[in-house]
N, C-alpha and C positions, 0 to 999 in steps of 0.2 A: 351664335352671336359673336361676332369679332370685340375681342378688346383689345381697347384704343392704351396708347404709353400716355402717363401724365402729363412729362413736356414735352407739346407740339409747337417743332418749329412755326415760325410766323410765314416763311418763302411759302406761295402757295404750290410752286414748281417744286418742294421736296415734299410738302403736305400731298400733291399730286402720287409721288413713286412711293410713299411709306404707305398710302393705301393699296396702289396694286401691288404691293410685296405682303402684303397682311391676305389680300387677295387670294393672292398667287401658292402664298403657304397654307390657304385654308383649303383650296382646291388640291394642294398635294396631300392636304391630311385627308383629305374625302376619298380622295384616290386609294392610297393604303389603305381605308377601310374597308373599300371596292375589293382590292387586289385579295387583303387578309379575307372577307366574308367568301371569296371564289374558294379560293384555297382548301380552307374549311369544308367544304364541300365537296371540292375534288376528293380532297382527305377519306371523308365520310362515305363518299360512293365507292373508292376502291377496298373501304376494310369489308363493306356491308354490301355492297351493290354486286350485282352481275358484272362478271369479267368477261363476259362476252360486249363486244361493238354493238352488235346486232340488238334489236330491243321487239319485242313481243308484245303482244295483250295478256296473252294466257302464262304465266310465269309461275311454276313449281315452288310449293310453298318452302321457304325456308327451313322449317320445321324438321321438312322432309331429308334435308342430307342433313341432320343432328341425332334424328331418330328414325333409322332406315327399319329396324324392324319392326320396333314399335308403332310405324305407321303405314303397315302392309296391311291390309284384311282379302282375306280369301272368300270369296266368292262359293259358293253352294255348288253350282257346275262347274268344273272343271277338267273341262271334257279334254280341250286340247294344255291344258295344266297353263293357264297363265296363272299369273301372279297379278293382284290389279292394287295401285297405290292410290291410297287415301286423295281427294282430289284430283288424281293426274286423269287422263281419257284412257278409255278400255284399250289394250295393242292389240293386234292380230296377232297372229298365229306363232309362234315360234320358227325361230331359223331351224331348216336341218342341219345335224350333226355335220363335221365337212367331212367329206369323201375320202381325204387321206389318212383321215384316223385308222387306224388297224381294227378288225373287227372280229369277235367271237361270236358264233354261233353256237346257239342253244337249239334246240328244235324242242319244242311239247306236243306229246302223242296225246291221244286218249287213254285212258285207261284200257286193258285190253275188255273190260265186259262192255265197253261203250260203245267198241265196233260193230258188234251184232246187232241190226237191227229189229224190230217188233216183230216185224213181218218173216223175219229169220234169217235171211239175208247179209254178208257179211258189205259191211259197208266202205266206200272208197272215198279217196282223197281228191276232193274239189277244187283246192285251194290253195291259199295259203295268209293269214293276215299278220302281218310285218309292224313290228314298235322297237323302240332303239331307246336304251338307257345308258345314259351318259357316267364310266366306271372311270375312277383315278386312283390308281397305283402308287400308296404312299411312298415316300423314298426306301431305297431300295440298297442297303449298302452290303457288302461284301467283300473278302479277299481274296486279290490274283497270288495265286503262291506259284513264285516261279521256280523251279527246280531244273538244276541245270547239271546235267550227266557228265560226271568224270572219267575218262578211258585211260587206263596205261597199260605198257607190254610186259606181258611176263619175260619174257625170254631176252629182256633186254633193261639197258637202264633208262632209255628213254624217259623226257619229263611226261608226267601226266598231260591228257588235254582236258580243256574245258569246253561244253557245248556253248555256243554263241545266244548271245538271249537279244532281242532287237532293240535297237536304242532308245535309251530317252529322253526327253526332252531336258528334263532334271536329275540326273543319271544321281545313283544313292539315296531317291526320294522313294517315301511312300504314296505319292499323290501318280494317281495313274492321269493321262487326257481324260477321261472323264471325271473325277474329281477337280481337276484344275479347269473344267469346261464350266463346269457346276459353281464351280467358286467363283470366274468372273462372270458368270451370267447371272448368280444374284446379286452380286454388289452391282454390275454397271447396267444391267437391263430391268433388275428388280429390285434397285436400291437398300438393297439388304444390310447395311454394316458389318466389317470382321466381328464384332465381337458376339453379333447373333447369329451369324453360322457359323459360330465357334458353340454357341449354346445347341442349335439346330441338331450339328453332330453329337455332342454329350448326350442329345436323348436317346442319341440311336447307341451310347457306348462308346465311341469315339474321342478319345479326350486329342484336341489337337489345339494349341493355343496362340492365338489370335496374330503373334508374332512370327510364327512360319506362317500362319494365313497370308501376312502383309509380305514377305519374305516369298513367298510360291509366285506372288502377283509382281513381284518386281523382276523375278526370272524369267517369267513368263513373257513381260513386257519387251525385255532384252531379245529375246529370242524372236521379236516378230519386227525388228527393225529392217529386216529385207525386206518385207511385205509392206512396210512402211513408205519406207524406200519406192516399191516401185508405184503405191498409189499415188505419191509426190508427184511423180513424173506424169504421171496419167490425171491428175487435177491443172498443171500448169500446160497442159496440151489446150485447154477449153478457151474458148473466147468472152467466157464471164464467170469470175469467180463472186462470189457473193461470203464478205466478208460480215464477223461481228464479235464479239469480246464481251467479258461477266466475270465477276470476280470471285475467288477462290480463299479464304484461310490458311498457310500454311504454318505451323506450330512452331517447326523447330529450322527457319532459315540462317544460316549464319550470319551474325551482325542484326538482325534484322527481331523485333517487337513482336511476340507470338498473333499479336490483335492488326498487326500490319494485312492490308492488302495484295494480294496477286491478281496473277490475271490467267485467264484461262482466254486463249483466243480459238476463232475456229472460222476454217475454210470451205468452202463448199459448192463444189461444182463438176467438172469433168464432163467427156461426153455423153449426151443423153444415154447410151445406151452401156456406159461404164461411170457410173453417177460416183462418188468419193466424198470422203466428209473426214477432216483432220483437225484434232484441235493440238495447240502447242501450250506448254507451261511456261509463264515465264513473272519474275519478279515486276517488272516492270509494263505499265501501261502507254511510255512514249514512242514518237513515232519512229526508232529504228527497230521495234518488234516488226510490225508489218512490211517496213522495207527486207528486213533478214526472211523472210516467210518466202515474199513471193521478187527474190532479186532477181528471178533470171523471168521474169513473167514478162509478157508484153498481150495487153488486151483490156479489158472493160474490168472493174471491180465495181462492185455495188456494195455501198456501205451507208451507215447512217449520218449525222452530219459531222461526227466525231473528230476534232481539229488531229486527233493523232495519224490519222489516211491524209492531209493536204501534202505532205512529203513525200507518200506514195504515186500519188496523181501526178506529181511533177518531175518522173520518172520517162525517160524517151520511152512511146510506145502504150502506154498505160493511159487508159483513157478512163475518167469515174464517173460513177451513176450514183443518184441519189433515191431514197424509198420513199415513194405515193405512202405506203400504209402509216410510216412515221408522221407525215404530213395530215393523213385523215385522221390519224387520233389525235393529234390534238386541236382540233376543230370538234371530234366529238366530244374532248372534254369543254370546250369555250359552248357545247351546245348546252350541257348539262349544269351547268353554272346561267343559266337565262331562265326566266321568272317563268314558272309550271304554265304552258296552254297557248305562252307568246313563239311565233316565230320572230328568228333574228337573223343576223348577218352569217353566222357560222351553219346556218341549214343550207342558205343559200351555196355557199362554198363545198357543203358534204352532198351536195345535189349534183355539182358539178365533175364531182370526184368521183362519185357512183358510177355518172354515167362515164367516165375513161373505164370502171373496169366493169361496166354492164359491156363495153365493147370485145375488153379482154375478154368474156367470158362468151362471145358468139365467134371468137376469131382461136378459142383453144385449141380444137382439133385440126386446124388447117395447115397449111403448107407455112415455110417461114414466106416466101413470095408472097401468099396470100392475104397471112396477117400481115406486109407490110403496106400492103395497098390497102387493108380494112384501117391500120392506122394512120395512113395519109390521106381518108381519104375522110374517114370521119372523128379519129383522136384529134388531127390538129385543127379543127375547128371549136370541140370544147377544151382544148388549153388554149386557146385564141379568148376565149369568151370565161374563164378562169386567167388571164392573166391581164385584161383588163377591168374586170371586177377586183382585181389586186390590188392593180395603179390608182382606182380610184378611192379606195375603202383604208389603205393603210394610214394617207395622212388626217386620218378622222378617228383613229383609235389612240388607246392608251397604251403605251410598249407591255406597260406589264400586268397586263390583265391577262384573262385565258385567250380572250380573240386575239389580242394583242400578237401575245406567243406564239398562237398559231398563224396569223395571218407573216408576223415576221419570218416564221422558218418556215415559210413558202415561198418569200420575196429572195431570202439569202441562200436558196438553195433552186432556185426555180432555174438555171441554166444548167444544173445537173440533172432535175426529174422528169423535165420536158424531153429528155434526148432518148426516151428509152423509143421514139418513135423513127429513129434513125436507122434500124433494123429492122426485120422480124424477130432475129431471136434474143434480143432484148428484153430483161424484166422489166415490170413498171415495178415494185418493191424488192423489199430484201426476206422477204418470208422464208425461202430455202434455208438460209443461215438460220434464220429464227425458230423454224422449226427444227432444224440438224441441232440446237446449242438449247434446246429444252430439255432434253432428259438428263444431260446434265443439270442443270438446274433446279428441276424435280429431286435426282438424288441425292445433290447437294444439302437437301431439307432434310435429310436423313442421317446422314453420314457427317454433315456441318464443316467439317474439315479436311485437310489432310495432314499427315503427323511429320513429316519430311518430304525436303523436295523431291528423293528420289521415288516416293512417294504419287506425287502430283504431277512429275511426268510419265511417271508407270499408268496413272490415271487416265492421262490425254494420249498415249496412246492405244490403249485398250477400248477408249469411247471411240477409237479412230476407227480401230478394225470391226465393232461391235456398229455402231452406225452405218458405216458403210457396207456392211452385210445383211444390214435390216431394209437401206434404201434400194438394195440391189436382189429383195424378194428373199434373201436366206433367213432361216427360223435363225438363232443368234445359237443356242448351244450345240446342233446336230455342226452347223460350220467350225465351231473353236473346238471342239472333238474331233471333228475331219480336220483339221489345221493342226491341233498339238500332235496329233498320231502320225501325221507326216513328214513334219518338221524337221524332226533327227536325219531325215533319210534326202531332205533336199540337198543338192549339192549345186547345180547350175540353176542360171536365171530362168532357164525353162522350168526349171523343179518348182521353183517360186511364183513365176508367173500362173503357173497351172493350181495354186491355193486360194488365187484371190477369187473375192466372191462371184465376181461375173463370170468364171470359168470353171466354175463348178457346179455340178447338177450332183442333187443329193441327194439320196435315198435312204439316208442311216435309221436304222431306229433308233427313241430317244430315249 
């Protein structure tokens, strides 16, 4: 119920505007309530809800990742040893072991009185039946004692000589490549923090304290700036790099508030068949980070709608692309906010978004010529049929509702995510970045911080060369052991060239 002010003018022509402004402000309080009850909701489903897109009938009871063992029961047969979880469907069979695991053989005889058979007979081998148990080798520590022979002549005063011992990376250290392979592969592949494999080693005897941990990793960083270096060169050779940015804690910046922000950015692209992933540290989130990143670049960036890349885009040569998947989720949030059973406006739009990448997903494996006639011949007919469902639907919503949002950042971005059909090997999103700039993320939950900047660029280098040897098929420790062992001994850009991941074929044991 509107209420009315005491004194009303007599003019009926302002009695006229004092109502639709009482109007006008009751409809904007309706709205906020609108906008706040959406919110709520969104709120609600990302602390509690599936963080998958995707939505099911059959969905794992919650329960179940709170109380993993407590809600396991075993099964009476367990012939092929599954495991079956309260609720969930029976699995088949177990994967086999993989084939490059190293293997011990056991062989079991008979006993020898078993051989003899009833009949007297000494009995022969049939067969053989084969089972495979799965054995792990706790850590394993030890000391290399290098002992280095001293020669001098009697018969003379000559100086003594020393035998030559081969280099090392951290010359005066007790940390051999395999220690310092092991130290960045739990912190940046297994999120591990220094000061727990600082306790790790204490169980094994080892007192080593957290400060040379962070201390070995900042050395270590240094040392792989060539390598650095030349995957640079090798990501700005590509014709699309796939950009994105998340932010970081650094404690001790000078000048700067320990609770301040950074940024952690990251690159991601190269050619398909020398793929590269780089992230940079830097204080700052404005847009001359990405112009210093990629200044000598010319070609496609794919980024999300982030005003800090418009400086970038407007770079001779530099042409940008925007992500479908940014644009689908939030239409799947504008779906999830619509009253349980009703379809609305935002199915309609995630209908039409499916099928652009029900298309991408029959045109994967093809030629780029191929998919670019599968995208011209049927992507641009449903962004044709999405972008005048746009034109008619935007001036009937609320700006700041969830349709609202999404339907807007489809309208102010729609001349950048239409284009990815200009090519074939054009993305239609930015997922590569999003998935390259996750395990940071992940470990970031862990670790929370870092303690100095020198610090949080030893970080963003080490996710550099650890990513980019995960996306280019390397196990991450067997390669940063083959990398610190060689390091000392490179001396030209071929010595270097021949460490990165793509040109190295590895057979270490780990």
């Amino acid at each position: 119920m509107i209420s009315m002010p005491k004194d009303l003018p007599d003019d009926p022509v302002l009695l006229k505007q004092m109502l639709a402004q009482l109007l006008s402000e009751r409809e904007a309080d309706k709205g906020q309530i609108v906008d706040l009850k959406e919110q709520v909701k969104l709120l609600r489903d990302r602390l509690f809800g599936r963080k998958s897109e995707q939505t099911t009938d059959a969905q794992t009871p919650q329960l179940v990742l709170f109380n993993e063992v407590e809600s396991v029961e075993l099964t009476d047969t367990q012939d092929d040893e599954e495991v079956v979880v309260a609720s969930s469907p029976r699995r088949g069979k177990r994967k086999p072991l993989s084939a490059d695991l190293p293997r011990i053989e056991i062989i079991h005889e008979l006993p020898e009185h078993e051989l003899t058979c009833a009949c007297g007979c000494r009995k022969h081998a049939l067969g053989e039946e084969i089972s495979e148990q799965l054995e792990i080798v706790p850590m394993q520590i030890r000391v290399i004692k290098h002992i280095r022979k001293v020669y001098g002549c009697r018969g003379c005063e000559a100086a003594p000589v020393t035998a030559d011992k081969p280099a090392q990376l951290i010359e005066k250290s007790m940390a051999s490549p395999s220690v310092l392979a092991m130290l960045l592969t739990t912190k940046y592949v297994d999120g591990l923090p220094l000061y727990r494999f600082e306790k790790v080693l204490g169980r094994h005897g080892v007192d080593i304290p957290r400060q040379t941990l962070a201390r070995w990793v900042i050395q270590c960083s240094e040392h792989f700036q060539p390598l650095l270096n030349l995957m640079c060169d090798r990501l700005l050779e590509s014709p699309v790099i796939h950009c994105d940015e998340t932010r970081v804690q650094v404690l001790k910046e000078p000048d700067r508030d320990p609770t301040s922000q950074s940024w952690m950015w990251v690159q991601a692209s190269g050619p398909p068949e020398r793929p590269v992933i780089l992230f940079d540290y830097t204080t700052s989130r404005a847009q001359e980070v990405p112009l210093r990143l990629l200044a000598d670049y010319r070609g496609y960036v794919m980024t999300d709608d982030y005003a800090g890349y418009n400086a970038l885009a407007l770079q001779p040569g530099v042409e940008r692309l925007a992500c479908m998947a940014h644009a689908r989720r939030k239409f799947v949030d504008a779906q999830k906010v619509q009253p349980k059973g009703k379809t609305g406006r935002a199915d309609i739009a995630l209908t039409m978004i499916n099928r652009l990448y029900g298309i991408e997903r029959e045109l994967k494996d093809v030629s780029e010529q191929q998919r670019l006639a599968g995208r011209q011949e049927k992507s641009l007919l449903v962004l044709a049929q999405l972008k005048s469902w746009l034109e008619k639907t935007q001036p009937h919503i609320t700006a700041q509702s969830a349709l609202g949002k999404a339907v807007n950042y489809l309208a102010n971005n729609w001349s950048r995510l239409e284009r990815y059909v200009e090519a074939g090997f054009l993305p239609i999103d930015n997922n590569p970045a999003e998935r390259a700039i996750k395990p940071f993320v992940i470990g970031r939950k862990a670790w929370l911080f870092s303690d100095t900047p020198k610090g949080a660029t030893a970080s963003a280098q080490i996710y550099s060369l650890i990513e980019t040897a995960k996306i280019n098929g390397q196990e991450p420790y067997t390669w940063l052991r083959h990398v610190l062992e060689r390091l000392p001994q490179a001396k030209s850009v071929d010595d270097y060239e021949a460490l990165l991941p793509w040109n190295c074929s590895l057979e270490m044991s780990r």
